[in-house]
LUMSEMAR-755693 format. One record per residue: x, y, z of N, C-alpha, C in turn; residue in three letters; chain; residue number from 1. Coordinates in steps of 0.001 Angstrom, whole numbers, plus 500000, padded with zeros to 6 digits. Each point is the difference from the previous one (the first is absolute). Layout:
% residues N
+--------+--------+--------+--------+--------+--------+--------+--------+--------+--------+--------+-----+
|   n.xx |   n.yy |   n.zz |  ca.xx |  ca.yy |  ca.zz |   c.xx |   c.yy |   c.zz | residu | chaine | num |
+--------+--------+--------+--------+--------+--------+--------+--------+--------+--------+--------+-----+
|      X |      Y |      Z |      X |      Y |      Z |      X |      Y |      Z |    ala |      A | NUM |
...
+--------+--------+--------+--------+--------+--------+--------+--------+--------+--------+--------+-----+
***
This chain:
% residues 135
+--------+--------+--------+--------+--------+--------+--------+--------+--------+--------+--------+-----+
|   n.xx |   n.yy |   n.zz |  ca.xx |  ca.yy |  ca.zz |   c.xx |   c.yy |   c.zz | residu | chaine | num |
+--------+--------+--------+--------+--------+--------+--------+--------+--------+--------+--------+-----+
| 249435 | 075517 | 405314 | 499092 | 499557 | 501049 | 498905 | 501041 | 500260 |    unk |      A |   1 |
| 498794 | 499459 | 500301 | 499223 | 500868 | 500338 | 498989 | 500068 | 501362 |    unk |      A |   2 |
| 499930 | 498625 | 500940 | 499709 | 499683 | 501015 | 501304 | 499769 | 500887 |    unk |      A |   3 |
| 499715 | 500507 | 501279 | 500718 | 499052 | 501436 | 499087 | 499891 | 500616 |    unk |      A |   4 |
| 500507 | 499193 | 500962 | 499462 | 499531 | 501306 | 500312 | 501561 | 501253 |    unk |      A |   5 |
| 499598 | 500065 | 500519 | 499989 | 500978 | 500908 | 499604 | 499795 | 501181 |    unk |      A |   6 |
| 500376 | 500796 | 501486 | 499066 | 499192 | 501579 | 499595 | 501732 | 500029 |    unk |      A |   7 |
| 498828 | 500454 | 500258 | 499873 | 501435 | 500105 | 498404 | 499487 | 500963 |    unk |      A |   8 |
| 500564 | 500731 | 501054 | 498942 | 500283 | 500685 | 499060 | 501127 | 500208 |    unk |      A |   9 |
| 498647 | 499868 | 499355 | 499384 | 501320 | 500036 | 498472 | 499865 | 500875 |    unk |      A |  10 |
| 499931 | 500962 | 500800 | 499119 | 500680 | 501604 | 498939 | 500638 | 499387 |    unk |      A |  11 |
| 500000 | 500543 | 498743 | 499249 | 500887 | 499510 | 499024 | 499091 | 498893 |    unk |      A |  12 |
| 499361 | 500376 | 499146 | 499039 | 499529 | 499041 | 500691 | 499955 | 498522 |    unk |      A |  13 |
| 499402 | 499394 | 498846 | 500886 | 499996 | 498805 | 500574 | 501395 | 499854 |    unk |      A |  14 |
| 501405 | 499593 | 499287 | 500739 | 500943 | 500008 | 500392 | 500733 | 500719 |    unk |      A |  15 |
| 500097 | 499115 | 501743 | 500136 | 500676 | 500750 | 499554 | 501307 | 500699 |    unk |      A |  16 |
| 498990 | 500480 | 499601 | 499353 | 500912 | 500329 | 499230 | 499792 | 501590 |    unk |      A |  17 |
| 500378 | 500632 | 500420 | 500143 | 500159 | 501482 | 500742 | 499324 | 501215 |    unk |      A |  18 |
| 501224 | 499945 | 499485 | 500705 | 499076 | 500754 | 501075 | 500713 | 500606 |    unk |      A |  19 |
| 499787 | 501211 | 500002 | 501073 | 501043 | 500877 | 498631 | 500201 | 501013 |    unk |      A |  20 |
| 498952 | 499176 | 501023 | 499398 | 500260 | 500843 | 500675 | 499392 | 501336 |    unk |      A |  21 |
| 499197 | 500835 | 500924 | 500502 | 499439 | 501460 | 499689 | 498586 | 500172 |    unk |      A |  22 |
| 499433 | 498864 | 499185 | 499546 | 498936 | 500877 | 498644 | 499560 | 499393 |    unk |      A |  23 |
| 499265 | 501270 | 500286 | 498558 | 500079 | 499569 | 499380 | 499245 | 498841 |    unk |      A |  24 |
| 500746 | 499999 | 498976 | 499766 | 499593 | 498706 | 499703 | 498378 | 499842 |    unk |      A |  25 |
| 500746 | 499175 | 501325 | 500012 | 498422 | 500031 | 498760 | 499874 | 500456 |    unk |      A |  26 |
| 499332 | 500204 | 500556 | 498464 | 500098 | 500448 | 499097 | 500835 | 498835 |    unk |      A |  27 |
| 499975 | 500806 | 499652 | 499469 | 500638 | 499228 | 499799 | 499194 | 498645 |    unk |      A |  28 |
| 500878 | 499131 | 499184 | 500036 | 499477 | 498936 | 499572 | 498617 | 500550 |    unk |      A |  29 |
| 500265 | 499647 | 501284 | 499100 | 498230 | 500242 | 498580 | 500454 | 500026 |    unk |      A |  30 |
| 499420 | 500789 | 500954 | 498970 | 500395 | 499860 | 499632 | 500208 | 498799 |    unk |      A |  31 |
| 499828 | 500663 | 498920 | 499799 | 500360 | 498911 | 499965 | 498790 | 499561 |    unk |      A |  32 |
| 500878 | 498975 | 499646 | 500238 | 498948 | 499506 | 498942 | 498807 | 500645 |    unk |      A |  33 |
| 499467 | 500115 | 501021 | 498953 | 499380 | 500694 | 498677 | 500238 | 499217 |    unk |      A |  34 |
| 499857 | 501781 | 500032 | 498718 | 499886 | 499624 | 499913 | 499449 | 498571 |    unk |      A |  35 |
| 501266 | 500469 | 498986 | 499583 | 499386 | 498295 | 499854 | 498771 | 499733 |    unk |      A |  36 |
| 500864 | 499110 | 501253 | 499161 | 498481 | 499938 | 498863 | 499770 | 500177 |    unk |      A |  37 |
| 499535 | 500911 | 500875 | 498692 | 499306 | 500076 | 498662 | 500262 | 499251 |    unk |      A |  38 |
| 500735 | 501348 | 499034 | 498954 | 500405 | 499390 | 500533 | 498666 | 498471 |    unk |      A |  39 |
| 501565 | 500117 | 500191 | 500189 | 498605 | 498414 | 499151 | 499062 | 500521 |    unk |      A |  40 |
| 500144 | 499482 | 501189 | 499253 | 498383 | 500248 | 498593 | 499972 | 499482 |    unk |      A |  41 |
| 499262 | 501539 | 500194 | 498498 | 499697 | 500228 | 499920 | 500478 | 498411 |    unk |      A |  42 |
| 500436 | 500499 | 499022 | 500629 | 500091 | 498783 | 499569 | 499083 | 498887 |    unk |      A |  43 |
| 501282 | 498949 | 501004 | 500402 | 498426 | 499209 | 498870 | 498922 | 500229 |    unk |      A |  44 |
| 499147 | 500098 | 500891 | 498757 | 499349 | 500423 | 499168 | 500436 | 499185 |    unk |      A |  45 |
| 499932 | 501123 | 499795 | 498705 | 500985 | 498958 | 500250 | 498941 | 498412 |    unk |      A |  46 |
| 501379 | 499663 | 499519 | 500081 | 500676 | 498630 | 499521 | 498753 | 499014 |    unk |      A |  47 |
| 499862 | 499946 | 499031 | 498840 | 499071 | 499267 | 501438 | 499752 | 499172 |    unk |      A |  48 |
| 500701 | 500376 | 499851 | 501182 | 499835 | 499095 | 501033 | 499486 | 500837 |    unk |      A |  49 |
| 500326 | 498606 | 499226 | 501898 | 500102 | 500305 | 501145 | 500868 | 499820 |    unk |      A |  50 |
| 500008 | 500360 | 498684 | 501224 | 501150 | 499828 | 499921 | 501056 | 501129 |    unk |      A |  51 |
| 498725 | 500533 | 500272 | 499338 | 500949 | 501022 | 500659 | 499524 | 501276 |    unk |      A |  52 |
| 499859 | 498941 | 500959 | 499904 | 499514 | 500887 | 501375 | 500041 | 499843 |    unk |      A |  53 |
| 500879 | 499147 | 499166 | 501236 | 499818 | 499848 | 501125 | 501209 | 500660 |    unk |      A |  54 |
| 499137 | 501476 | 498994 | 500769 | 500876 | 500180 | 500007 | 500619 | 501338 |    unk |      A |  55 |
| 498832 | 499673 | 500647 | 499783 | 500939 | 501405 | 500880 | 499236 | 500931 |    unk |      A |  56 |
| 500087 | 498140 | 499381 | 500815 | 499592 | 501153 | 501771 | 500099 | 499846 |    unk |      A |  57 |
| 500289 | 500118 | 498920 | 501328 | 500677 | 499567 | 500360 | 501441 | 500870 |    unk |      A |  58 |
| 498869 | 500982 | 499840 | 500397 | 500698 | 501071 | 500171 | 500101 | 501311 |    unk |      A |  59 |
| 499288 | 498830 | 500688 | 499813 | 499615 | 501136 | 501197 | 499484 | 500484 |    unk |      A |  60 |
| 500181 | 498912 | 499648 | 501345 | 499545 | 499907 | 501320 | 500847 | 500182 |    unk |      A |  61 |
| 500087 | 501131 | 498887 | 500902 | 500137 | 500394 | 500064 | 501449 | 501219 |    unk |      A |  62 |
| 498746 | 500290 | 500269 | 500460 | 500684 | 501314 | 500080 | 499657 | 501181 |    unk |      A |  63 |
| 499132 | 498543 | 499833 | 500380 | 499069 | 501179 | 501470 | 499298 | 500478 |    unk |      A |  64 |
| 500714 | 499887 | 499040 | 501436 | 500277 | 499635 | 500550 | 501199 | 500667 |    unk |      A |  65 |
| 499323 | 501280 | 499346 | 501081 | 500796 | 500899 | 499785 | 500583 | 501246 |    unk |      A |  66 |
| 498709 | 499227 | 500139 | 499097 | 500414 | 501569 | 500887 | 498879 | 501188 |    unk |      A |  67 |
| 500739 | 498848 | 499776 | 500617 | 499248 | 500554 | 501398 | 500537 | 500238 |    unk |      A |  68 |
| 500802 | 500853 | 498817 | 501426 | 500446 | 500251 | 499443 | 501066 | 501009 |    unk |      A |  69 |
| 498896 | 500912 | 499844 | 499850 | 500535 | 500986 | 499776 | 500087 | 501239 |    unk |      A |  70 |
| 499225 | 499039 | 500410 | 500100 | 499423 | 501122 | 500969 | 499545 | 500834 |    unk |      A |  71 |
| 500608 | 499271 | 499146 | 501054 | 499046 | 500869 | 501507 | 500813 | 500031 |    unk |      A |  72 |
| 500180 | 501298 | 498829 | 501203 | 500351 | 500211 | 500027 | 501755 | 499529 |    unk |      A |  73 |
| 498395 | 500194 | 500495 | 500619 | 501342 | 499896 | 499734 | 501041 | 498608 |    unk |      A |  74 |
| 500498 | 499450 | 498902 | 499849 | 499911 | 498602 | 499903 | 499289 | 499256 |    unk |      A |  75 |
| 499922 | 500425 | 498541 | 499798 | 498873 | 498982 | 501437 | 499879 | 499105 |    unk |      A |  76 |
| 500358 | 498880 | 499836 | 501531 | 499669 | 499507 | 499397 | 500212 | 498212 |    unk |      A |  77 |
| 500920 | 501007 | 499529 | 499849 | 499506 | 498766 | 501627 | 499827 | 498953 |    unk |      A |  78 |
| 499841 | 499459 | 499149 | 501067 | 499112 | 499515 | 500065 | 499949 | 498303 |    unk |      A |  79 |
| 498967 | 500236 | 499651 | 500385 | 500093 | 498287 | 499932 | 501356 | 499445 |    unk |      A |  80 |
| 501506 | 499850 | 499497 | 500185 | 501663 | 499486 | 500710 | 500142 | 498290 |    unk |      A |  81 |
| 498996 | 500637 | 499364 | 500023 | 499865 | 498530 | 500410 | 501094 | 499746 |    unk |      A |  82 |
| 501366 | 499790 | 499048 | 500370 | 501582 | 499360 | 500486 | 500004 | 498734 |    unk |      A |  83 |
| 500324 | 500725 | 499543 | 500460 | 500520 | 498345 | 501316 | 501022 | 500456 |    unk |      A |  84 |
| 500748 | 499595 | 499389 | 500894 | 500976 | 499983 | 500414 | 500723 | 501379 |    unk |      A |  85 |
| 499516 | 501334 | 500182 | 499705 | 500754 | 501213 | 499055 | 500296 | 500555 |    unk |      A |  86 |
| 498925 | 499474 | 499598 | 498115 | 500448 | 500171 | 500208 | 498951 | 500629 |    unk |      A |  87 |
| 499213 | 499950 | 501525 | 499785 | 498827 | 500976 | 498367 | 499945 | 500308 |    unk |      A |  88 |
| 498887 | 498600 | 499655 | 498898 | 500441 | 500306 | 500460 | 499364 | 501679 |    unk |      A |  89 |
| 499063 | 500544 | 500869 | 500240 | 499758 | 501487 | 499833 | 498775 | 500229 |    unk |      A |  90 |
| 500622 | 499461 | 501840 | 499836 | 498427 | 499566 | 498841 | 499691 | 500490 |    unk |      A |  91 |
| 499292 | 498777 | 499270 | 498886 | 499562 | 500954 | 499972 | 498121 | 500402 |    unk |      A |  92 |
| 499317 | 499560 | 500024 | 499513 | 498648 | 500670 | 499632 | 499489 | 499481 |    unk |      A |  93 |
| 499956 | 499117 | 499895 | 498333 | 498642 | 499094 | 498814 | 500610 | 500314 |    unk |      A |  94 |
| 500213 | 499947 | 501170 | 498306 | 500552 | 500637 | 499522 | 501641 | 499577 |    unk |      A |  95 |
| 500950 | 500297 | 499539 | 499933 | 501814 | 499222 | 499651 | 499332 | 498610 |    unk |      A |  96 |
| 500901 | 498939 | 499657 | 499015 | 499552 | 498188 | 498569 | 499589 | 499705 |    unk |      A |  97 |
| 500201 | 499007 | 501489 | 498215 | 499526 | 499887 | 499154 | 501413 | 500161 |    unk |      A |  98 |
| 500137 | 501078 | 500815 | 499201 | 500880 | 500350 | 499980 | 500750 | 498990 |    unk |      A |  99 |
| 500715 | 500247 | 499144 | 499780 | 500507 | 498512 | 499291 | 499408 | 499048 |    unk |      A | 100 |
| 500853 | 498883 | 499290 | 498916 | 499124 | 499249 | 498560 | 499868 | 500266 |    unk |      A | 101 |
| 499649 | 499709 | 501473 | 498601 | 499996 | 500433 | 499709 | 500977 | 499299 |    unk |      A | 102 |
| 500063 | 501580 | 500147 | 499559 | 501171 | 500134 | 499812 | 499965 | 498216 |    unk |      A | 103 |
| 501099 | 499598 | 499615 | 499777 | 500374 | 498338 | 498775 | 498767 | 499527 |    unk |      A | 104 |
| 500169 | 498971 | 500613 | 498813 | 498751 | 499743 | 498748 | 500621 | 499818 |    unk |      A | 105 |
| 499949 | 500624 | 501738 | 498487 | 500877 | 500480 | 499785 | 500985 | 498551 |    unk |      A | 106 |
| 500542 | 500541 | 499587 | 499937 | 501062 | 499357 | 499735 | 499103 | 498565 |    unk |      A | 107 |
| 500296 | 499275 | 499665 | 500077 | 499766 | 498731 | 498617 | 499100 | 499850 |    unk |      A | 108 |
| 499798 | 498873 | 500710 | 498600 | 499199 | 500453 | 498450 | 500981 | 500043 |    unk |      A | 109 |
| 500526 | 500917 | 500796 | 499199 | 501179 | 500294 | 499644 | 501542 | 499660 |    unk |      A | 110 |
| 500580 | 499778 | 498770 | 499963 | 501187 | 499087 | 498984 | 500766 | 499593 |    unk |      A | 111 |
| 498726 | 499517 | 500403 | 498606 | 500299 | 499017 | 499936 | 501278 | 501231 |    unk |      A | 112 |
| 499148 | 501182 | 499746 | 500079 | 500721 | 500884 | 498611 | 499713 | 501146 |    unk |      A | 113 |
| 499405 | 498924 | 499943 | 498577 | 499485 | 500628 | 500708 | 499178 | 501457 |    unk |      A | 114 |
| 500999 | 499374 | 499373 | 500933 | 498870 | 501236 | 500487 | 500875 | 501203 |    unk |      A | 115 |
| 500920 | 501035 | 498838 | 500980 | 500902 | 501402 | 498866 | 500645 | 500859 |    unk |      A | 116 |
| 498529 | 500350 | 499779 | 499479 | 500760 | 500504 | 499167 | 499372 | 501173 |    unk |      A | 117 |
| 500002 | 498582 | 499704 | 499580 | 498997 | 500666 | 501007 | 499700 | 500913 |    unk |      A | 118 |
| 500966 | 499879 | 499754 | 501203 | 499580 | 501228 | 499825 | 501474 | 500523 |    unk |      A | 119 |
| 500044 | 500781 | 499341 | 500172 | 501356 | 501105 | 498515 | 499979 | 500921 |    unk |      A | 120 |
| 499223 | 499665 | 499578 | 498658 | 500446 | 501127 | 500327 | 498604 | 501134 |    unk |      A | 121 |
| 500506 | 499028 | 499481 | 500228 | 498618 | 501120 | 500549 | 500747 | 500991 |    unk |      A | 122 |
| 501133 | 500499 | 499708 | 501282 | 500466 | 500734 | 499347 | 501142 | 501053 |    unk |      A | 123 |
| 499169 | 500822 | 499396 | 498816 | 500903 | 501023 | 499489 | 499824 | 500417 |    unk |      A | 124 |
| 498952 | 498893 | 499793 | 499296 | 499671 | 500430 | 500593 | 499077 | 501904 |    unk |      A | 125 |
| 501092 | 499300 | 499729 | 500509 | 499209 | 500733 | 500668 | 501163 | 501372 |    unk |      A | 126 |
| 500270 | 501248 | 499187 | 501052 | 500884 | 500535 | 498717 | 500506 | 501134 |    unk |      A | 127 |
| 498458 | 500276 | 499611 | 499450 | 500574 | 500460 | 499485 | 499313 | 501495 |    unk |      A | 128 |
| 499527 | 498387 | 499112 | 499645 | 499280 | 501287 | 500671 | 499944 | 500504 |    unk |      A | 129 |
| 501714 | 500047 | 500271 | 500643 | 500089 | 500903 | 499595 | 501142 | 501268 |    unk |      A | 130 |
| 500053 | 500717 | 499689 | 499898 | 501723 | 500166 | 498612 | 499956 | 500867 |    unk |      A | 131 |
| 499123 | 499411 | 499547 | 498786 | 499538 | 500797 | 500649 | 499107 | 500840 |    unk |      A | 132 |
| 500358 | 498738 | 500179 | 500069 | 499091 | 500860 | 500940 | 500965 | 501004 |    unk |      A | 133 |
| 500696 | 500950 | 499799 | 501150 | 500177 | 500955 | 499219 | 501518 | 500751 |    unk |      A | 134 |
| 498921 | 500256 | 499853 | 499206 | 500742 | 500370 | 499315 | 499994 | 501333 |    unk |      A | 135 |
+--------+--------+--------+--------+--------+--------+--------+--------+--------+--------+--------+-----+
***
């Protein structure tokens, strides 16, 4: 065998990373998780491509997924846990697969080095007018 099912509740971010916090971290990761929607939404509106669009909403998805376990309970439940032998990779969620795949989509759709540099000035550009409006 090389999968179980698992109930593991984790407070912290993949791989659990920061989940020995006071509390802080459940706010800290919705927030966070607020703003990357809204920079995916305005993203997925931009993109002239399906695969493109596809992938930003794959990621969307699935942090909207774990933006809901968070909300409503605190943490995010995760449940699929793949191993070999004695090597365990950590467990994660559906919504941890979609947020990957997206990411490898983004990356693979968007490979030319003209695109990433273009999503990166969006992402500044958006970061800045914020920064102005909240001025």
């Amino acid at each position: 065998p090389f999968f179980n099912w698992v109930h593991v509740w984790n407070k912290g971010a993949a791989f659990s990373l920061f989940a020995d916090g006071d509390g802080w971290q459940r706010y800290f990761f919705i927030a966070i998780a607020i703003v990357v929607s809204a920079v995916l939404v305005k993203l997925i509106r931009d993109s002239h491509k399906r695969t493109e669009a596809l992938a930003y909403s794959m990621v969307l998805g699935g942090a909207f997924g774990n933006v809901i376990d968070r909300v409503f309970r605190g943490y995010v439940v995760d449940y699929l846990d793949f191993h070999w032998q004695s090597w365990h990779w950590p467990a994660f969620n559906i919504a941890d697969a979609f947020i990957v795949l997206g990411v490898i989509m983004i990356f693979v759709t968007g490979f030319r080095a003209e695109k990433v540099w273009e999503t990166t000035w969006k992402i500044a550009r958006m970061a800045s007018l914020r920064d102005v409006a909240n001025a």
